[in-house]
C-alpha positions as a Markdown table, in Angstrom:
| # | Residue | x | y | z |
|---|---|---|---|---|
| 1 | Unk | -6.1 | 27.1 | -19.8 |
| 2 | Unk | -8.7 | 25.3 | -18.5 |
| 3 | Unk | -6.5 | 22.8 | -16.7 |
| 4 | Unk | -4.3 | 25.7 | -15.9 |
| 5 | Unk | -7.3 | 27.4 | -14.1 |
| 6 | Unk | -8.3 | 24.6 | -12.1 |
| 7 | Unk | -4.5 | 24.0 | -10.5 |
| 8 | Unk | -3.8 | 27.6 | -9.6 |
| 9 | Unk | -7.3 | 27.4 | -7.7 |
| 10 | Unk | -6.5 | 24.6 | -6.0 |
| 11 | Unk | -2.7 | 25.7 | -5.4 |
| 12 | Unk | -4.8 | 28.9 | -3.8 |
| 13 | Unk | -6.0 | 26.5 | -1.2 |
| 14 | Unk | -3.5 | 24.8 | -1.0 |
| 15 | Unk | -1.1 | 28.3 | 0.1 |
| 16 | Unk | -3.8 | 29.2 | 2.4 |
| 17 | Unk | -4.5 | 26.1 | 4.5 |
| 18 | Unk | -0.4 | 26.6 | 4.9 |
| 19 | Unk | -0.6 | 30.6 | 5.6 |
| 20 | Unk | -3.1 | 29.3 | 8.2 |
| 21 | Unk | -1.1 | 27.1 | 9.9 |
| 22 | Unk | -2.7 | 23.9 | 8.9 |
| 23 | Unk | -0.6 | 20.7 | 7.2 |
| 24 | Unk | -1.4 | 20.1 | 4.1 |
| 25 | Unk | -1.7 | 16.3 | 2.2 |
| 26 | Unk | -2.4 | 16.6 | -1.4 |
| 27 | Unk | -2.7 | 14.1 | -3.9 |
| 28 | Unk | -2.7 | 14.8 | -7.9 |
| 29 | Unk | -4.1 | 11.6 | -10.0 |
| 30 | Unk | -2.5 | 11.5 | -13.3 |
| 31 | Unk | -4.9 | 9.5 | -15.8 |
| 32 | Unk | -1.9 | 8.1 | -17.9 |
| 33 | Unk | -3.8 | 5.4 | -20.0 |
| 34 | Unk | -7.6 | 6.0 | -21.0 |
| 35 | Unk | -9.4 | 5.8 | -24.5 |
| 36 | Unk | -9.0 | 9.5 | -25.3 |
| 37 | Unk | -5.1 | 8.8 | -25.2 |
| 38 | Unk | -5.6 | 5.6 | -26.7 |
| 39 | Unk | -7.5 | 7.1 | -29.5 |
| 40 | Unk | -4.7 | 10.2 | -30.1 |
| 41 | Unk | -1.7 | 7.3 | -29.7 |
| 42 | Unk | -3.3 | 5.9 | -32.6 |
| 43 | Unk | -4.1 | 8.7 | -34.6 |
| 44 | Unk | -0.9 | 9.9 | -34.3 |
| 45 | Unk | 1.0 | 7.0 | -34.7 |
| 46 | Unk | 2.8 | 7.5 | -31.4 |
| 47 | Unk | 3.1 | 4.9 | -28.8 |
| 48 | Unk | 0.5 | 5.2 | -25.8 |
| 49 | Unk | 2.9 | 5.2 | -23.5 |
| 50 | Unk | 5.8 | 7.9 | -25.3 |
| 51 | Unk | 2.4 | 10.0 | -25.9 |
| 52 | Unk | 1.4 | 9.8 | -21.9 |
| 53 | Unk | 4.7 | 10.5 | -20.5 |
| 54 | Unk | 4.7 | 13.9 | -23.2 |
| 55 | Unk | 1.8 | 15.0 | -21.8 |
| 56 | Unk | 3.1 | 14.0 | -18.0 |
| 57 | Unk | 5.7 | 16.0 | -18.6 |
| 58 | Unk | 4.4 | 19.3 | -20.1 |
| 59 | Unk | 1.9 | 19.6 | -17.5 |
| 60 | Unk | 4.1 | 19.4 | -14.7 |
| 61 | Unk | 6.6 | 21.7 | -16.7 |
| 62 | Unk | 3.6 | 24.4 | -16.9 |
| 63 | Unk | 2.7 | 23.8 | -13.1 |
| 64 | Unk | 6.4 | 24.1 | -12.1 |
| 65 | Unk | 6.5 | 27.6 | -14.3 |
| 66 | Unk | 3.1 | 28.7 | -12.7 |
| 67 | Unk | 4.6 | 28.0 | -9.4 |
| 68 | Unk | 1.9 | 25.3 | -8.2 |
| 69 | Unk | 3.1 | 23.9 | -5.2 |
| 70 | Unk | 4.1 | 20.2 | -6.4 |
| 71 | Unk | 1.8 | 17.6 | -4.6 |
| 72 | Unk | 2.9 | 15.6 | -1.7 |
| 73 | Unk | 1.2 | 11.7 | -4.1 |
| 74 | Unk | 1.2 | 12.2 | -8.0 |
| 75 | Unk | 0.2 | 8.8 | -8.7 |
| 76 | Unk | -0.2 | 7.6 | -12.4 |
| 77 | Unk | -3.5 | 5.2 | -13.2 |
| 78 | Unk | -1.3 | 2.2 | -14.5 |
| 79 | Unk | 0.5 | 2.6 | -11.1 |
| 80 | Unk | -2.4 | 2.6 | -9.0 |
| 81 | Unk | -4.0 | -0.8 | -10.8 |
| 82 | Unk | -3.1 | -3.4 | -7.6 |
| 83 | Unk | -4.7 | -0.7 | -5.5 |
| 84 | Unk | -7.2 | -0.7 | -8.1 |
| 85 | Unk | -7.5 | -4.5 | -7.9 |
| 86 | Unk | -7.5 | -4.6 | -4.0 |
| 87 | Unk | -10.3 | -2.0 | -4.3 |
| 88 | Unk | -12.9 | -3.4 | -6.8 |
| 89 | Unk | -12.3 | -7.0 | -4.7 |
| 90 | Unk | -13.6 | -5.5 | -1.4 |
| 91 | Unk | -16.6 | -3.7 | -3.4 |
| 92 | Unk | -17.4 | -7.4 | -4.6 |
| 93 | Unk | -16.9 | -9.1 | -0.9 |
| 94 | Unk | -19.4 | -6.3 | -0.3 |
| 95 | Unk | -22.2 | -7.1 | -3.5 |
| 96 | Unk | -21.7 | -3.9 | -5.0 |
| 97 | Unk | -19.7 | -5.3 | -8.4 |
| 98 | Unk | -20.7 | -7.4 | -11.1 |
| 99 | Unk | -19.7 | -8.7 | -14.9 |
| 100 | Unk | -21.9 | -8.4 | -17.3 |
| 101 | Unk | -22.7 | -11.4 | -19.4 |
| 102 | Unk | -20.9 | -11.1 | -23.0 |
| 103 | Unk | -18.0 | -11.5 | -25.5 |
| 104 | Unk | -16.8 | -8.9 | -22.7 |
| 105 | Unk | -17.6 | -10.0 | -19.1 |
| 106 | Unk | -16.6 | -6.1 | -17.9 |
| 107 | Unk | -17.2 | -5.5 | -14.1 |
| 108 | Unk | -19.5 | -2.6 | -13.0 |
| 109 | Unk | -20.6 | -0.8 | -9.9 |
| 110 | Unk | -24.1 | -0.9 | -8.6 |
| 111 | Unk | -24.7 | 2.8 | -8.2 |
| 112 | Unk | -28.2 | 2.5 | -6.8 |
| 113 | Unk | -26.9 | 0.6 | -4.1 |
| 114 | Unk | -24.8 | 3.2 | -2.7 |
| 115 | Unk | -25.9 | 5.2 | -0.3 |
| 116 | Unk | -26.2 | 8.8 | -1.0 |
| 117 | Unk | -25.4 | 8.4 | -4.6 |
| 118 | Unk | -26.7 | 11.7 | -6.6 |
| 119 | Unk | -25.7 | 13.8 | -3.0 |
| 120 | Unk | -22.4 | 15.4 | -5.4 |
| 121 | Unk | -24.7 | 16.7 | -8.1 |
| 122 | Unk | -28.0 | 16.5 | -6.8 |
| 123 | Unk | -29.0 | 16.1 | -10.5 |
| 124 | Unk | -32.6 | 14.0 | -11.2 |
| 125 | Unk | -32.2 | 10.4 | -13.1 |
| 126 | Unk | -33.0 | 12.3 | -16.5 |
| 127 | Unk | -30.3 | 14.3 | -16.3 |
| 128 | Unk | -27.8 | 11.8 | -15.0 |
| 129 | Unk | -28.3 | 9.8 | -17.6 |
| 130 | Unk | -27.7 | 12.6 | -20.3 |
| 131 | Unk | -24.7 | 14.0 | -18.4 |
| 132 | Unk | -23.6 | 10.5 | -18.1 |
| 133 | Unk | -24.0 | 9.6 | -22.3 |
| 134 | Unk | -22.0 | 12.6 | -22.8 |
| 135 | Unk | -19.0 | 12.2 | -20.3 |
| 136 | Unk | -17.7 | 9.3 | -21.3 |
| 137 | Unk | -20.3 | 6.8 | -19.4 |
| 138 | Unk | -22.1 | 3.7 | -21.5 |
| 139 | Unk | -25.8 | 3.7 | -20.4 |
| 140 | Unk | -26.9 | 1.7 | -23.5 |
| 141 | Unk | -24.4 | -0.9 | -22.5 |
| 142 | Unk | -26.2 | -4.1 | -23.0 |
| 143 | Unk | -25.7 | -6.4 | -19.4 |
| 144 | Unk | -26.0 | -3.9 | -16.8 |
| 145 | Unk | -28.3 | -3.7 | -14.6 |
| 146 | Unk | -28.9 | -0.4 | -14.5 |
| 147 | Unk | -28.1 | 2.4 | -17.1 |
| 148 | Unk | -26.0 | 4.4 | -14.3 |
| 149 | Unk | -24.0 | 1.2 | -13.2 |
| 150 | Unk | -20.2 | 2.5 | -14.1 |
| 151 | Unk | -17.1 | 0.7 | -15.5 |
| 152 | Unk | -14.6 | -0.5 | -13.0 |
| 153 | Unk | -12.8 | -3.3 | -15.0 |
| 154 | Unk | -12.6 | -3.2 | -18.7 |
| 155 | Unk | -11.6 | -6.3 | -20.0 |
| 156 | Unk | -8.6 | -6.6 | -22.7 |
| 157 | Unk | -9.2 | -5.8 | -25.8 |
| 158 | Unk | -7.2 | -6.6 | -29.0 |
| 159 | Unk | -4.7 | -4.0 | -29.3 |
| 160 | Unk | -5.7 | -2.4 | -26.0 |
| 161 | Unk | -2.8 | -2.3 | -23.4 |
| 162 | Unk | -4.3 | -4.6 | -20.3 |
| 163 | Unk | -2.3 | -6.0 | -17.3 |
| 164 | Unk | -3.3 | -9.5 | -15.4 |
| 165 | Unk | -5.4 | -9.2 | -12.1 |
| 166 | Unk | -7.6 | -11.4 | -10.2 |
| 167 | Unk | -10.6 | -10.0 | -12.2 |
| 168 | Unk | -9.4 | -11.4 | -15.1 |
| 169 | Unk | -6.8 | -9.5 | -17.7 |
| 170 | Unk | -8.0 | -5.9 | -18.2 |
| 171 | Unk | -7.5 | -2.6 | -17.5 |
| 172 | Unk | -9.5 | -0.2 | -14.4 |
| 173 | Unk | -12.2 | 2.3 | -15.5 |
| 174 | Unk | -11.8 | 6.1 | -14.8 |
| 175 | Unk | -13.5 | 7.1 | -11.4 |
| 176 | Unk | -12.2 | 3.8 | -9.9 |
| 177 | Unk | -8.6 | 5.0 | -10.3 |
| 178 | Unk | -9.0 | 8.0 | -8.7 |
| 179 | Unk | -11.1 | 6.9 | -5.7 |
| 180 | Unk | -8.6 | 3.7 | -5.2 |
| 181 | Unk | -5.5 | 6.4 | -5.1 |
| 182 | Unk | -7.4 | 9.0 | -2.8 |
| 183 | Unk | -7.9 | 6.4 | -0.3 |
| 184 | Unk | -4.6 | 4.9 | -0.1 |
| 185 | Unk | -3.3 | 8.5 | 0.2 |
| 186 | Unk | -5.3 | 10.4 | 2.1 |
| 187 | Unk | -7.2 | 7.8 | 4.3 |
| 188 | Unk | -11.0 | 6.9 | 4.0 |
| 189 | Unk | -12.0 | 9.7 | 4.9 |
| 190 | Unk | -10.4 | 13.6 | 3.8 |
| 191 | Unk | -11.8 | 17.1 | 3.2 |
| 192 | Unk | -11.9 | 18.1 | -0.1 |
| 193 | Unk | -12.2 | 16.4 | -3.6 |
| 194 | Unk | -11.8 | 18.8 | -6.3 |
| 195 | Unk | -11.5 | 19.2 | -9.9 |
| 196 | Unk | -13.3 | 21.5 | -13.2 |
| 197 | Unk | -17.1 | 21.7 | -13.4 |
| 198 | Unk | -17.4 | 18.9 | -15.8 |
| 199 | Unk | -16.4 | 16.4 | -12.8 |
| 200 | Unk | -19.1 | 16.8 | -11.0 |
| 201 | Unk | -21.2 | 14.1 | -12.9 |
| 202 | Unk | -20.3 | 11.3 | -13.6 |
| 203 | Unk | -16.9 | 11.6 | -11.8 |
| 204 | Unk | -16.7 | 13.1 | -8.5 |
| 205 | Unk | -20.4 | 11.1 | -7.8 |
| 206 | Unk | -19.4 | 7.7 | -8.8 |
| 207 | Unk | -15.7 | 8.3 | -6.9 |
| 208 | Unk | -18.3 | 9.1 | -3.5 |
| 209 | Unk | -20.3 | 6.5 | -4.2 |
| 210 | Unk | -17.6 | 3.9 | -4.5 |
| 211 | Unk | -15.8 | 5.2 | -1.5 |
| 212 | Unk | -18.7 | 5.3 | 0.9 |
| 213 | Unk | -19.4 | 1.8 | -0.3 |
| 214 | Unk | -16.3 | 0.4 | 0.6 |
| 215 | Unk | -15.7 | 2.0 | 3.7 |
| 216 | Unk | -19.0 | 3.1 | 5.3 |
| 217 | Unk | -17.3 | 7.0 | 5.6 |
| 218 | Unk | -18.2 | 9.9 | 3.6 |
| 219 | Unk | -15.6 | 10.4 | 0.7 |
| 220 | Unk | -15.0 | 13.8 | 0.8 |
| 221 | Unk | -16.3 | 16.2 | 3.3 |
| 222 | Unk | -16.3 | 19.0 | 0.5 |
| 223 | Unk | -16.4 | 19.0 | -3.2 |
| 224 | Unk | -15.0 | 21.9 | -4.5 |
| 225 | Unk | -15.7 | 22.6 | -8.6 |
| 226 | Unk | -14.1 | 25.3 | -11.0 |
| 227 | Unk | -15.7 | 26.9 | -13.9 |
| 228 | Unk | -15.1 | 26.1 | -17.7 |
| 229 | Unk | -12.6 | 29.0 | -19.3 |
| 230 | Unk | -13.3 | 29.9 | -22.9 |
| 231 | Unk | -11.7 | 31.8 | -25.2 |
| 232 | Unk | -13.1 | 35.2 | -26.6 |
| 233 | Unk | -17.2 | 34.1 | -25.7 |
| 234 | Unk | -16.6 | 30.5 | -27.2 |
| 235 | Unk | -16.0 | 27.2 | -24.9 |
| 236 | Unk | -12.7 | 25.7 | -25.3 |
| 237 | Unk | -12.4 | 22.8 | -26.8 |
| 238 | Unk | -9.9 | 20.7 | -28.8 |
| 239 | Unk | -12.4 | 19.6 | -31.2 |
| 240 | Unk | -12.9 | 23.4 | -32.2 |
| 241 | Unk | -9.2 | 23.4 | -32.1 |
| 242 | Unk | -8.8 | 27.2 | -29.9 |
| 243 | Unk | -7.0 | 26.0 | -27.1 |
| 244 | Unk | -4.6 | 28.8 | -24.9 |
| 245 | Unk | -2.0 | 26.8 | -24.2 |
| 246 | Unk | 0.3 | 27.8 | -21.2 |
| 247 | Unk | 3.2 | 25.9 | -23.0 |
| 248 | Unk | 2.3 | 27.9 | -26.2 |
| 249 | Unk | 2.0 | 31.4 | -24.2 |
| 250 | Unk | 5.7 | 30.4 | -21.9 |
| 251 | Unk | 7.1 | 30.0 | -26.0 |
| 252 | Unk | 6.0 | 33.6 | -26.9 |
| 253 | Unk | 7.6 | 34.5 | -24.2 |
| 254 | Unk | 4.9 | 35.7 | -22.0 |
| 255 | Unk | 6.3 | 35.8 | -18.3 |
| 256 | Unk | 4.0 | 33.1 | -16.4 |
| 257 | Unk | 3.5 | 34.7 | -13.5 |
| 258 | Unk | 1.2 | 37.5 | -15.5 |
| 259 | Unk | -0.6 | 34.3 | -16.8 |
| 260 | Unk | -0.8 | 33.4 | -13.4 |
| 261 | Unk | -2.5 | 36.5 | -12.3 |
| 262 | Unk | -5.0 | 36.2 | -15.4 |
| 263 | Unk | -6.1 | 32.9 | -13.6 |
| 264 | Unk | -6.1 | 34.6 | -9.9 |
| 265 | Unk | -8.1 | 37.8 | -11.6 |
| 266 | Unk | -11.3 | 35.3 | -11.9 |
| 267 | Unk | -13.6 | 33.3 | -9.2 |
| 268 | Unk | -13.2 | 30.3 | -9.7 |
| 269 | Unk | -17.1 | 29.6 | -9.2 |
| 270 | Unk | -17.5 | 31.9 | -12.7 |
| 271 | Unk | -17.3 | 31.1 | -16.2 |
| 272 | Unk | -14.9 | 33.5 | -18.0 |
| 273 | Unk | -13.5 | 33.9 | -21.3 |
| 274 | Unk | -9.4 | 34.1 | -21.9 |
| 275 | Unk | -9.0 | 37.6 | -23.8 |
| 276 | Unk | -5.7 | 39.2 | -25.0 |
| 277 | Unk | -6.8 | 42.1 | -23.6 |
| 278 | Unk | -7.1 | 40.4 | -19.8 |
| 279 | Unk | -3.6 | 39.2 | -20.7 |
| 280 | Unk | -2.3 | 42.5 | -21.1 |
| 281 | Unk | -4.1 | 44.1 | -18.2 |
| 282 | Unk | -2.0 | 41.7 | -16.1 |
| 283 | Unk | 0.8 | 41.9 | -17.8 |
| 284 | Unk | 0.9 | 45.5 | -17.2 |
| 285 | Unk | -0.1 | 44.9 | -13.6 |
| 286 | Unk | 2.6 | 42.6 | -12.9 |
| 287 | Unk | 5.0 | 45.6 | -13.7 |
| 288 | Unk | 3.5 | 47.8 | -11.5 |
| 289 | Unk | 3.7 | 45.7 | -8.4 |
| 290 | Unk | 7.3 | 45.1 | -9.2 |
| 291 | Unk | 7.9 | 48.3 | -9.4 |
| 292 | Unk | 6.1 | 49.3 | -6.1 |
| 293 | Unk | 8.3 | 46.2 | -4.0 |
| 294 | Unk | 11.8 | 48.0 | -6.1 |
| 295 | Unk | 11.1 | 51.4 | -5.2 |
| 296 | Unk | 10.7 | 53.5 | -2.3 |
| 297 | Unk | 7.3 | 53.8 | -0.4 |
| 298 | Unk | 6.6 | 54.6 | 3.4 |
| 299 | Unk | 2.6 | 53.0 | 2.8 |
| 300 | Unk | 2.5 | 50.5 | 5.8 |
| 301 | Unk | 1.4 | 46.8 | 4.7 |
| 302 | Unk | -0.4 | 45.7 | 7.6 |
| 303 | Unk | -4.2 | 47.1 | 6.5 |
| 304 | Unk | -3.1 | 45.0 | 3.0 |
| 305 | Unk | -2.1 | 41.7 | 4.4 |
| 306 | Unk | -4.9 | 41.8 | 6.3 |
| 307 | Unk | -6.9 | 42.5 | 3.2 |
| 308 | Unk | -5.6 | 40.0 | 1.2 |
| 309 | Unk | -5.8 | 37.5 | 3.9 |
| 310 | Unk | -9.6 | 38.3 | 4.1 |
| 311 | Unk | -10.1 | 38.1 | 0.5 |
| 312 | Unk | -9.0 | 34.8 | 0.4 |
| 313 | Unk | -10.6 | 33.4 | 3.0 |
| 314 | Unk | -14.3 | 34.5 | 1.4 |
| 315 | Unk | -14.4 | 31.2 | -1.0 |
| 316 | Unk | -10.9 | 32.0 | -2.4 |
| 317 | Unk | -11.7 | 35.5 | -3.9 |
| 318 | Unk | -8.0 | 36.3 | -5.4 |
| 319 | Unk | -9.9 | 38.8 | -7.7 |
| 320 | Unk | -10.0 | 41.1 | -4.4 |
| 321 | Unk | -6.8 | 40.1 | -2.8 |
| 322 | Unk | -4.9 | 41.2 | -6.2 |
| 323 | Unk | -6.9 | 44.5 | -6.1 |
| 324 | Unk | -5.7 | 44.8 | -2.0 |
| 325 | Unk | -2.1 | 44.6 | -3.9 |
| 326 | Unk | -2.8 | 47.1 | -6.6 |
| 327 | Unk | -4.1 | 49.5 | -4.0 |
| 328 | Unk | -0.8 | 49.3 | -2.6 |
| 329 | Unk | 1.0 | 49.7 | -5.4 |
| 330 | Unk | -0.6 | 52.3 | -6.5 |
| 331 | Unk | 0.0 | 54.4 | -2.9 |
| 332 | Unk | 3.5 | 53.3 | -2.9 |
| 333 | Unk | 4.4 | 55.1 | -6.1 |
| 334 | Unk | 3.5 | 58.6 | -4.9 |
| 335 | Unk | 5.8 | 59.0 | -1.4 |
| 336 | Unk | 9.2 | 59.1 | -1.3 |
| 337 | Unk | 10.5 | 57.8 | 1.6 |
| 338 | Unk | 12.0 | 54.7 | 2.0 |
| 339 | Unk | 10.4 | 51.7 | 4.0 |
| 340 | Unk | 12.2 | 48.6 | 3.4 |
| 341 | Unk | 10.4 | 46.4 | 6.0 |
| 342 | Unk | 7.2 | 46.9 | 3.7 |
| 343 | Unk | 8.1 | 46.2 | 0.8 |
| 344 | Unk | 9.2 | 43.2 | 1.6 |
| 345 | Unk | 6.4 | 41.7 | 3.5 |
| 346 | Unk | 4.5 | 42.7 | 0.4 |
| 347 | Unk | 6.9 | 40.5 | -1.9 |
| 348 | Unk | 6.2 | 37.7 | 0.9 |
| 349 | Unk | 3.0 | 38.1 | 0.8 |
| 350 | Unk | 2.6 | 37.6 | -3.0 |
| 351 | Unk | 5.2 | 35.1 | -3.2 |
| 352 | Unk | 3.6 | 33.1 | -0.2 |
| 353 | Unk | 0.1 | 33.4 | -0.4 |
| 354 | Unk | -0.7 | 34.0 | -4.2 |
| 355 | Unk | 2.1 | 32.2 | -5.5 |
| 356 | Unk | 3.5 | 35.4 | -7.6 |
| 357 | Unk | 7.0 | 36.2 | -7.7 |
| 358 | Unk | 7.9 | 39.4 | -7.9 |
């Protein structure tokens, strides 16, 4: 839910930019070979790549049901590797890549050479460097030349996938991927790198700094980060095994735009828990804003469109833009005369802007 959270804010943005009159370029990466997967193909006795194209495909089976608009790239990691490749060469015409000296001769990025490295996070070296132990980084890497320097190019490993590239046959390191496919998509230079709270450090600051290093230009011009969801008071987490699972929740039967108004219900600067009781508040709310756009009601829409427009625009509050709606619904359901053009600039402007059909 999580994941789920962090779309439908994005897909918020993304509807508003649009309602504004602005074109839109968006780009999803899709990290479809890493260890984590590598480590579950193998557990599981499925192949990496079967297992990567499952989980391609539920996701964008749960976006497409949460009506996330699709994006305009959705590029895979193994797809992106010459891009990769093309990338990590210019950081190296530039001094800021190096192998380290073992059985392994893995390339790395000098992150103190970067300028404004640590200007994503603004954490201190001490905390970097626990963030970093925890979040899938190697400071104790023997080689590097500095604890914070971060994988670019792993080199194969027996019974590893790896492909062959001018750095030798390997396989590209996380935040590479995704800065490589964010520049060949949306230039050198865009607006807005986003992702959950847990990219701000290491990924979103190693992406910047290997951006601005190879092409002199800030990365992003915004970073935009959404909170952790967990479930009745307790993070979520697969090692403690209580995922919400919008596949799971779309098999009960539960309709997914009322899981899409659980999502909308919360700021996405906030940590919240995911409580059946929230599920059944929308759930129930969902109903009553159908009800209002079905029935007869003479409550003019203009005051709520702007409302909802206004909530929107104040750092993507949907809380207050989904209680401009239930104002409106609630009005509606007490007159008796019919007003058809309201109603249905209403439906629009749920359907449009908050991505709720009705």
């Amino acid at each position: 839910m999580g994941h789920a959270f962090t779309y439908v804010t994005f897909d918020l943005l993304n509807r508003a930019w649009r309602d504004a009159g602005i074109d839109v370029s968006y780009t999803q990466n899709v990290t479809d070979v890493d260890d984590p997967l590598l480590e579950r193909a193998t557990a599981t006795g499925v192949d990496w790549r079967d297992l990567a194209q499952d989980q391609t495909d539920l996701f964008r089976e749960d976006m497409t049901a949460l009506r996330v608009i699709p994006p305009d790239a959705y590029v895979g990691a193994v797809e992106s590797i010459p891009g990769v490749v093309a990338l990590i060469e210019r950081l190296a015409e530039a001094g800021y890549v190096y192998q380290v000296d073992d059985e392994y001769p893995d390339w790395y990025f000098t992150t103190n050479r970067a300028e404004g490295f640590g200007d994503v996070s603004s954490y201190d070296r001490e905390t970097m460097l626990e963030v970093f132990a925890e979040r899938g980084g190697d400071p104790d890497r023997t080689g590097k030349r500095d604890a914070l320097d971060c994988l670019v190019w792993r080199m194969a490993r027996v019974g590893e996938p790896s492909w062959d590239s001018a750095l030798g046959r390997g396989r590209p390191g996380w935040h590479v991927e995704c800065t490589a496919i964010a520049l060949e998509t949306l230039g050198e230079s865009f607006d807005v790198q986003g992702g959950g709270s847990d990219l701000i450090f290491p990924h979103h600051e190693m992406c910047a700094a290997e951006g601005v290093a190879a092409t002199g230009e800030p990365f992003a011009k915004a970073y935009v980060h959404v909170a952790m969801v967990g479930l009745d008071g307790e993070k979520m987490s697969k090692s403690k095994g209580n995922l919400v699972l919008v596949s799971r929740l779309r098999e009960q039967g539960v309709d997914p735009m009322a899981i899409r108004l659980v999502l909308l219900s919360h700021h996405h600067l906030a940590e919240w828990s995911w409580t059946d009781a929230d599920l059944d508040a929308n759930i129930a709310r969902l109903a009553r804003w159908r009800a209002a756009v079905s029935g007869p009601t003479s409550v003019d829409a203009a005051q709520t469109v702007m409302a909802v427009r206004a909530a929107v625009a104040d750092d993507l509050h949907a809380d207050g833009a989904l209680e401009a709606i239930d104002a409106w619904a609630a009005a509606s359901g007490v007159v008796d005369e019919d007003s058809d053009g309201a109603r249905d600039t209403i439906r629009t402007l749920v359907d449009g802007l908050l991505g709720v059909a009705l």
